[in-house]
C-alpha positions in Angstrom: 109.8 102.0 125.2 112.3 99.7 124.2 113.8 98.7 127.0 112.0 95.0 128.4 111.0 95.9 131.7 112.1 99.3 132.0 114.1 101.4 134.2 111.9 103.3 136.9 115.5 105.3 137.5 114.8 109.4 136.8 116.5 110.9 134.1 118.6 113.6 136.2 120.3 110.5 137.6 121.4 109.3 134.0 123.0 112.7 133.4 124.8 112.7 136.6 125.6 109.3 135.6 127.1 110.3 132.0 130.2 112.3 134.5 130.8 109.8 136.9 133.6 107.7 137.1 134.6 104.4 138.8 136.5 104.3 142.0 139.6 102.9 140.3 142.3 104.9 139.2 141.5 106.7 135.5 144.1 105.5 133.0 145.9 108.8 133.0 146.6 108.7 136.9 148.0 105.0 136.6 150.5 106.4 133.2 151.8 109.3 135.8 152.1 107.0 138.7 153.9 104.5 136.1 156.3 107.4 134.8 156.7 108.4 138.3 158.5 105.0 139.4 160.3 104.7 136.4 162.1 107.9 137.3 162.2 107.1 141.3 164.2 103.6 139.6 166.3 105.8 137.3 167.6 107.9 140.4 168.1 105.3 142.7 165.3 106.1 144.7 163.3 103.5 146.8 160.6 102.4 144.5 158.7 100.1 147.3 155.9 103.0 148.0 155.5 102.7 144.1 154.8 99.0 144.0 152.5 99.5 147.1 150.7 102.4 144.5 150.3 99.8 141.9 149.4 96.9 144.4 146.8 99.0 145.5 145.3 100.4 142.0 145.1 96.1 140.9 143.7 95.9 144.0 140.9 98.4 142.9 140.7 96.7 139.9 139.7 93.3 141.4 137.0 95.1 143.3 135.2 96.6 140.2 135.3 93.4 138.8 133.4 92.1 142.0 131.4 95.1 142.0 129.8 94.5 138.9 129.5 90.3 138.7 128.7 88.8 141.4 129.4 84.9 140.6 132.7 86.1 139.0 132.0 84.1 136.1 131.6 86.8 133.8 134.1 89.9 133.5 134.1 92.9 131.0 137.5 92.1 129.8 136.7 88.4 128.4 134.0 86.4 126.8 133.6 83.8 128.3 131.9 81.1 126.1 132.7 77.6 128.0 129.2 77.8 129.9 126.0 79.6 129.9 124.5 80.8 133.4 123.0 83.6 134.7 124.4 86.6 134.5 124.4 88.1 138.5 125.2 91.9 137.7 125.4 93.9 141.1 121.9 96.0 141.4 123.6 99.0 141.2 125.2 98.3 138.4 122.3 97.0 136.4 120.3 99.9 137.3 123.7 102.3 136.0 123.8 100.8 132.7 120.0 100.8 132.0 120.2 104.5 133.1 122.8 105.3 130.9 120.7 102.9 127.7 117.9 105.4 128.5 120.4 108.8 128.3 121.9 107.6 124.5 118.2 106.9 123.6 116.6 110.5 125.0 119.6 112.4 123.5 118.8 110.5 119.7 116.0 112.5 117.8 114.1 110.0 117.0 115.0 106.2 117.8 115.8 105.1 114.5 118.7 107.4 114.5 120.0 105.8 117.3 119.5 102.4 115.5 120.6 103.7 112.3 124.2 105.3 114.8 125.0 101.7 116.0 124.4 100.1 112.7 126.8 102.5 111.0 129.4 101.8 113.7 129.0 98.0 113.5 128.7 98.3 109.7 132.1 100.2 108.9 134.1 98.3 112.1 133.5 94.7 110.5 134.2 95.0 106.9 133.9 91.4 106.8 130.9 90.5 107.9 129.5 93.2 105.8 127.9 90.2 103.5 125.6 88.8 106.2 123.5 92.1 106.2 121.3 91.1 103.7 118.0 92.7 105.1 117.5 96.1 104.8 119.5 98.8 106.6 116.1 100.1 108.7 115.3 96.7 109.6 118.3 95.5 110.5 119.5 98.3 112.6 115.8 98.1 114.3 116.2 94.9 115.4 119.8 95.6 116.6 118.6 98.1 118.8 115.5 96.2 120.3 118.0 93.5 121.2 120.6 95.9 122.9 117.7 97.1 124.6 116.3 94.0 125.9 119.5 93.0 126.7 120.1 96.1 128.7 115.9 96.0 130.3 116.6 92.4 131.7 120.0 93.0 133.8 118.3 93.3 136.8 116.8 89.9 136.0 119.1 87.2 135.9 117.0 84.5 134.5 114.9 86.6 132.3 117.9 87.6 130.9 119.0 84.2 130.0 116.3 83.1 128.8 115.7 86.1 125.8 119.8 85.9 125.4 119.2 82.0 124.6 116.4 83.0 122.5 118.7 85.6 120.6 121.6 83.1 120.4 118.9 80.5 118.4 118.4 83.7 116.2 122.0 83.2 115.4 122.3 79.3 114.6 123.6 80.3 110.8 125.9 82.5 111.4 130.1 81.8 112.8 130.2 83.6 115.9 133.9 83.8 117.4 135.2 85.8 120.1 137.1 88.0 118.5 133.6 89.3 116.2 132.1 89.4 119.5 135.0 91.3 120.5 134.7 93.8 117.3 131.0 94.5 117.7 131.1 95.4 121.1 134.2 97.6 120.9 131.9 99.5 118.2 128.8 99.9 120.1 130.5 101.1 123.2 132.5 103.3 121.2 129.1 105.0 119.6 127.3 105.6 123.4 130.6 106.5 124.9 131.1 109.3 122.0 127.7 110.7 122.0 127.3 110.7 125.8 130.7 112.3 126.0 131.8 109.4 128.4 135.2 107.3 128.8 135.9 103.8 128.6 136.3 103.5 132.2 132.6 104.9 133.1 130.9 102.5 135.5 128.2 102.4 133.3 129.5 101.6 130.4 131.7 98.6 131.7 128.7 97.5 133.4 127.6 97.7 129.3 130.6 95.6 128.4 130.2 92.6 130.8 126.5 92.7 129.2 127.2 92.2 126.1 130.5 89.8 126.6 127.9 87.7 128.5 126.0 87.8 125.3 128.3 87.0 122.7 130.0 84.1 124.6 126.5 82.8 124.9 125.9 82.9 121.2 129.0 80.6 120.6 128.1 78.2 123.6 124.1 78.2 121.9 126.0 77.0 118.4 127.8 74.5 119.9 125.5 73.1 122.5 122.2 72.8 119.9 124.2 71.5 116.9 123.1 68.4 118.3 119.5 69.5 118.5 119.5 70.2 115.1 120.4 67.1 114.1 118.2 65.3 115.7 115.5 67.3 114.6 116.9 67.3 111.0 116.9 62.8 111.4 113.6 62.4 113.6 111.9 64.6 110.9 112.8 62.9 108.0 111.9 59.6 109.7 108.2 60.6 110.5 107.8 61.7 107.1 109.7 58.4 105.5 107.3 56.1 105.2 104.8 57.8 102.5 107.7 59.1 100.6 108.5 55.7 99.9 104.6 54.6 99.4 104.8 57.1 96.8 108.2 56.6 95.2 107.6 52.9 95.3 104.4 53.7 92.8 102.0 51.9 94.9 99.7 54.3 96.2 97.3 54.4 93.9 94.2 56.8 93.8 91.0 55.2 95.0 92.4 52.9 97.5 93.3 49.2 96.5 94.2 48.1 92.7 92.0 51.2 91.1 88.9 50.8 92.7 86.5 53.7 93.8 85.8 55.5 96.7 86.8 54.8 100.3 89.5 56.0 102.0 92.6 53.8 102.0 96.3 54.4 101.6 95.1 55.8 98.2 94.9 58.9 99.3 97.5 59.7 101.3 98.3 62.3 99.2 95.0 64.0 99.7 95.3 65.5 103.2 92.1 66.6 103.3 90.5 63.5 102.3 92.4 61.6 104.6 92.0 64.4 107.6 88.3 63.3 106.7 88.8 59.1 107.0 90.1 59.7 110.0 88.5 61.6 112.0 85.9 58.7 111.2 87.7 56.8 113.1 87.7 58.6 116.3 84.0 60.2 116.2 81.6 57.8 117.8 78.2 57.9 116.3 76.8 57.9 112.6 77.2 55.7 109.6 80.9 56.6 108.3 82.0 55.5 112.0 79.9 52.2 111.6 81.2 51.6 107.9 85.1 52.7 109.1 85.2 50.3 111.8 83.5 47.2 109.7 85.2 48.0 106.7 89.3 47.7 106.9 89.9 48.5 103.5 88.1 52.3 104.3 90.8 52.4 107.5 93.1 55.4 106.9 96.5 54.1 108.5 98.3 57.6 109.3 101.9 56.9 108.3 103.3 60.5 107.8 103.7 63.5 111.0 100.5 65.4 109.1 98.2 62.6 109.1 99.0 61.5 112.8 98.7 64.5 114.1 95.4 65.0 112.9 94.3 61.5 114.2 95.7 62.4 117.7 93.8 65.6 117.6 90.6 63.6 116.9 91.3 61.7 119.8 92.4 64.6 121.9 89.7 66.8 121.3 91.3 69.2 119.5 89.8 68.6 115.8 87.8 71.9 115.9 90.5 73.8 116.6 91.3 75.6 113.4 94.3 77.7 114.8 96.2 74.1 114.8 95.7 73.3 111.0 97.3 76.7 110.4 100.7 75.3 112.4 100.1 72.1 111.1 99.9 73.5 107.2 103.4 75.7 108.2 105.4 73.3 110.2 107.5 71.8 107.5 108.7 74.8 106.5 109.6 75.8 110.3 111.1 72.8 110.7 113.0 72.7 107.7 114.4 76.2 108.4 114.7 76.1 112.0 118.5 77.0 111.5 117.5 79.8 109.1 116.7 82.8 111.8 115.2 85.4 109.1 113.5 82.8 107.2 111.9 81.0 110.4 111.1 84.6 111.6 109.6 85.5 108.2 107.1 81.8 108.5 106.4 82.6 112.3 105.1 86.0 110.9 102.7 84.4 108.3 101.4 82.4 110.8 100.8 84.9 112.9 98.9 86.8 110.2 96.6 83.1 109.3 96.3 82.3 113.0 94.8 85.7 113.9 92.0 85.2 111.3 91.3 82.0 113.4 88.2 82.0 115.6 88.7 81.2 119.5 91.4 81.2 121.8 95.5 79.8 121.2 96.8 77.5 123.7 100.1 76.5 122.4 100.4 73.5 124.9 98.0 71.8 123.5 99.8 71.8 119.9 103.1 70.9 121.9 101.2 67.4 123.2 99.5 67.0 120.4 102.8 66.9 118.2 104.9 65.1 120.9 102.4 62.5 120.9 102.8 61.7 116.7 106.5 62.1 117.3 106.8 59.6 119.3 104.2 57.4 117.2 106.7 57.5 114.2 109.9 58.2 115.2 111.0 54.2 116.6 114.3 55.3 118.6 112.4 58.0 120.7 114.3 59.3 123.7 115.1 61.9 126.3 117.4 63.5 123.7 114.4 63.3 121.3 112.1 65.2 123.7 113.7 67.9 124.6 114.5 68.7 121.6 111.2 69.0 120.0 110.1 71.0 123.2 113.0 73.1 122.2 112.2 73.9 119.4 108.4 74.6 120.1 109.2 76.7 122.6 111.8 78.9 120.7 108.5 79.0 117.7 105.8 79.7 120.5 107.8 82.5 121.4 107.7 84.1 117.9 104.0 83.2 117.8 103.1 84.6 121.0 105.1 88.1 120.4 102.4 88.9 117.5 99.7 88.0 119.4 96.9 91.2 120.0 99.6 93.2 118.4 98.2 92.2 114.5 95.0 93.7 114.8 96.0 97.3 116.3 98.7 97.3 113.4 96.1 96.9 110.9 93.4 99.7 112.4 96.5 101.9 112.2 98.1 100.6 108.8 94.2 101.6 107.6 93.9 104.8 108.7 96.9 106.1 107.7 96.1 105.0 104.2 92.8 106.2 104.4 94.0 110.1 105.7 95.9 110.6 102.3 94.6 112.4 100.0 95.4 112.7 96.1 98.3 114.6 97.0 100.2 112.7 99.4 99.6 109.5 97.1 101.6 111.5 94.7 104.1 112.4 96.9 104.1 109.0 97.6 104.5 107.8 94.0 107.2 109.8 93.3 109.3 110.4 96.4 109.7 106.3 96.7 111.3 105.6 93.2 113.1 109.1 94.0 115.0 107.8 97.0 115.3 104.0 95.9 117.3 105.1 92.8 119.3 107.2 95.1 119.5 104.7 97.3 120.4 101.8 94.1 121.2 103.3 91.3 121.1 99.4 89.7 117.3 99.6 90.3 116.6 101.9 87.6 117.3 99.3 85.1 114.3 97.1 86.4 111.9 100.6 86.2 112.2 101.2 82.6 108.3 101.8 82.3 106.0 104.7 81.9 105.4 106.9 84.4 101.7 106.5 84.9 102.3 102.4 85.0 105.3 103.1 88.2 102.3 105.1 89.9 100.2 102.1 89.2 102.8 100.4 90.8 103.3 101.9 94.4 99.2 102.5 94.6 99.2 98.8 94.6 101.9 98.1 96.5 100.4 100.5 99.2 97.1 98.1 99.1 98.8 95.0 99.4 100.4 96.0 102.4 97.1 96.5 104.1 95.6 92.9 102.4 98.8 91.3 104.3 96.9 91.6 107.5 93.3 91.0 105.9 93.8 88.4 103.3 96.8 86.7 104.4 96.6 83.4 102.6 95.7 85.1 99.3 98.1 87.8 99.7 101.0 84.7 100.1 99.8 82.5 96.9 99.7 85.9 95.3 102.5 87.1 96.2 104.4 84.0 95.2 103.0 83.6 91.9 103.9 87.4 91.8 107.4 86.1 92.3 107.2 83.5 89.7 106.5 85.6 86.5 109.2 88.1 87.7 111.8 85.2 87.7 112.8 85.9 84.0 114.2 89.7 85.1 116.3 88.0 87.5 116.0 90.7 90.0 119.2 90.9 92.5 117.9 90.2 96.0 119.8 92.9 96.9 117.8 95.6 95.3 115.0 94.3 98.1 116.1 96.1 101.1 116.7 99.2 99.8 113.3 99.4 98.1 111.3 98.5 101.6 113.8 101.5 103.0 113.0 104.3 100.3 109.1 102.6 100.9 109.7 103.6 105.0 111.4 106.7 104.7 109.0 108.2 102.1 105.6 106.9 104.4 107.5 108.9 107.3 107.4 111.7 105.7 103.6 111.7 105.7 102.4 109.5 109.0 102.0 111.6 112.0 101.5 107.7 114.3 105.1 106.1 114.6 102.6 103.2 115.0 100.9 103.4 111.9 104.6 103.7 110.3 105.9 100.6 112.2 102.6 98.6 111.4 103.6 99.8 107.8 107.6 98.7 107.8 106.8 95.5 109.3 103.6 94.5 106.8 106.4 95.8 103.5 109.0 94.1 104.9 107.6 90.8 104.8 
């Protein structure tokens, strides 16, 4: 189920496919023939059948490389990161390395232990980079192996494949990818599929593999490099649509009320009442009654929008999209996606709130109409507007629509499940549950038991309520994140290592395992404790 569009291939062609080998030479023959013409040279002995033997086998080795990439920009022995195109595998080898995807997945027990193999191997193989894992081991090696296996799903579709590998490699906009960590990771994944399935390095299959994930890594580097400039354009444009009021403000002359202290109306006085001012102008779009009479005879009751919020809500007056509710959910988050665009977990972590607040929203979503709608109060504020400018904001949107969009319908089914698993326990399993958690997170970090120095019954207190918040995330989700954050607040004093966060959401996943017969209920679970 993770693979992206699936392999139709039968399993009994997977196996056979785990002991089949490439028409090229294996490694041992071309050793032998190697040994073989050194002694022919020793002895004097014409060596020219031997250089025709070794002709031939680089011969071979061209051809495999043909076989498998059909553009011949792509290879399994470099990665290649001076451009980013499709990726034209042959059919046949698409189809082998899905097949072989599928085998490592149906010989795992359960698919977290085939996540939990490759995160292992990565983990111990790159010492170094052991510092940027700081989610949890679960969810990090979860999403490793939904990538691999969208990766792998899409080989048979070139542009599909580009397009999630571009979306993977905007995931990756913090972090120094270089060819050699490319190089180190995919040495350590092959490694853990050709061990299990029992396979060498020369399996058509598994090069197949190689060239995949070559194509990937060099695309991560090319992404860096390429959007840098995005980002900066993004980071200036923003700041410059949001300028003007910051200096209204910092200047000391907005003043409450609208003009030098008077009353009522609303004037620049409240530009730093959103609401207020979402109010004065949406009088000044809406034809009909008495506030549109007074706004348009009155100047001084004229809400100028000077800031990215308060145009956009004018445009969406005069759009016809002011009833839309979903679009005051973006609208209240898009600072923070902006601002963390670079950030992958943290954007991904906002995307996921906003899923959560946009699928207590009424009616339907059409993201283009937020795209136009924001476009057009771009281009209102930002005085140097361009091409550059343009596609870069669609950029962006389209990288944040596709977060939005891969929550959508999936929110509600998570929370009938997340409910019905917690409404199946009994008094029992709640115990189990209150003491198998702190059991296995103080095995897990043994640091943690100096932030649980309270009585028993007040830990049990604890992980009933945790159990309940995780069901208010999808219910409640706006006062579940102003609680949460004040939450937050009062615990700054215990200065709490981040650190201690993953391991506790692991203990929390691996304990509700233990009791949920629905891998969907669990999932629906992880994801709701995770964030």
């Amino acid at each position: 189920f993770l693979l992206a569009g699936g392999s139709e291939a039968p399993m009994p062609a997977a196996r056979a496919l785990c002991h089949r080998r490439i028409e090229a030479p294996r490694a041992g023959d071309c050793a032998e023939a190697r040994v073989r013409a050194m002694s022919v040279e020793e002895e004097g002995s014409d060596c020219d059948s031997t250089q025709e033997d070794q002709q031939h086998a680089d011969g071979d080795q061209d051809e495999r490389g043909q076989a498998l990439v059909a553009n011949g920009v792509y290879s399994a022995e470099e990665v290649n990161d001076t451009v980013f195109e499709e990726l034209q595998l042959h059919p046949a080898a698409a189809r082998d390395a899905q097949n072989l995807w599928a085998e490592y997945l149906r010989l795992a027990e359960h698919p977290e232990a085939a996540a939990d193999s490759l995160y292992s191997a990565i983990y111990a193989a790159a010492p170094g980079l052991q510092a940027l894992f700081k989610t949890s081991r679960p969810i990090l090696a979860a999403r490793l192996l939904r990538g691999i296996g969208g990766i792998i799903g899409h080989l048979n579709d070139p542009r599909s494949l580009k397009t999630s590998t571009e979306a993977l490699g905007f995931q990756h906009l913090s972090y120094e990818v270089t060819v050699p960590r490319v190089a180190l990771i995919r040495d350590a994944i092959l490694d853990v599929i050709s061990t299990e399935l029992g396979i060498d390095q020369l399996n058509s299959a598994l090069l197949g593999m190689k060239v995949a994930l070559n194509y990937v890594g060099g695309a991560f580097i090319y992404v860096r490099v390429r959007y840098a400039a995005r980002l900066n354009i993004l980071s200036s444009s923003w700041a410059e649509a949001n300028k003007q009021s910051e200096k209204l403000i910092g200047s000391g002359k907005v003043e409450e009320g609208g003009g030098k202290g008077g009353s009522g109306g609303a004037g620049l006085g409240h530009a730093q009442d959103p609401a207020h001012n979402a109010k004065a102008i949406t009088n000044l779009v809406v034809v009909g009654g008495d506030s549109a009479g007074k706004a348009r005879h009155d100047d001084k009751n004229v809400a100028i929008p000077r800031t990215f919020g308060e145009m956009f809500r004018f445009n969406s007056c005069v759009m016809g999209f002011a009833e839309q509710a979903w679009m005051q959910e973006v609208l209240q988050s898009f600072t923070a996606i902006v601002e963390n665009i670079s950030s992958s977990y943290r954007l991904q972590e906002e995307c996921d709130v906003l899923s959560l607040k946009m699928a207590t929203c009424k009616g339907g979503v059409n993201f283009s109409e937020y795209k136009a709608v924001m476009l057009a109060s771009l281009r209102s504020l930002v005085k140097d507007w361009g091409s550059l400018h343009e596609v870069s904001w669609s950029w962006l949107w389209e990288n944040v629509e596709r977060l939005l969009k891969s929550m959508m319908g999936k929110l509600a089914k998570q929370e009938v499940a997340l409910n019905a698993f917690l409404n199946s326990l009994d008094e029992a399993a709640k115990m189990t549950i209150r003491n198998e958690v702190y059991a296995k997170f103080f095995a897990m970090a043994p640091a943690g038991q100096d932030f649980f120095k309270q009585s028993t019954t007040r830990l049990h207190f604890l992980a009933d309520k945790w159990m309940v918040m995780t069901l208010d995330m999808y219910r409640e989700p706006k006062r579940m994140v102003d609680e949460l954050s004040g939450l937050g607040l009062r615990h700054v004093a215990y200065s709490v290592p981040a650190d201690l966060f993953g391991p506790f959401v692991s203990a929390a996943v691996q304990t509700v395992r233990m009791l949920a017969s629905d891998d969907f209920a669990e999932e629906s679970f992880r994801w709701s404790m995770s964030l």
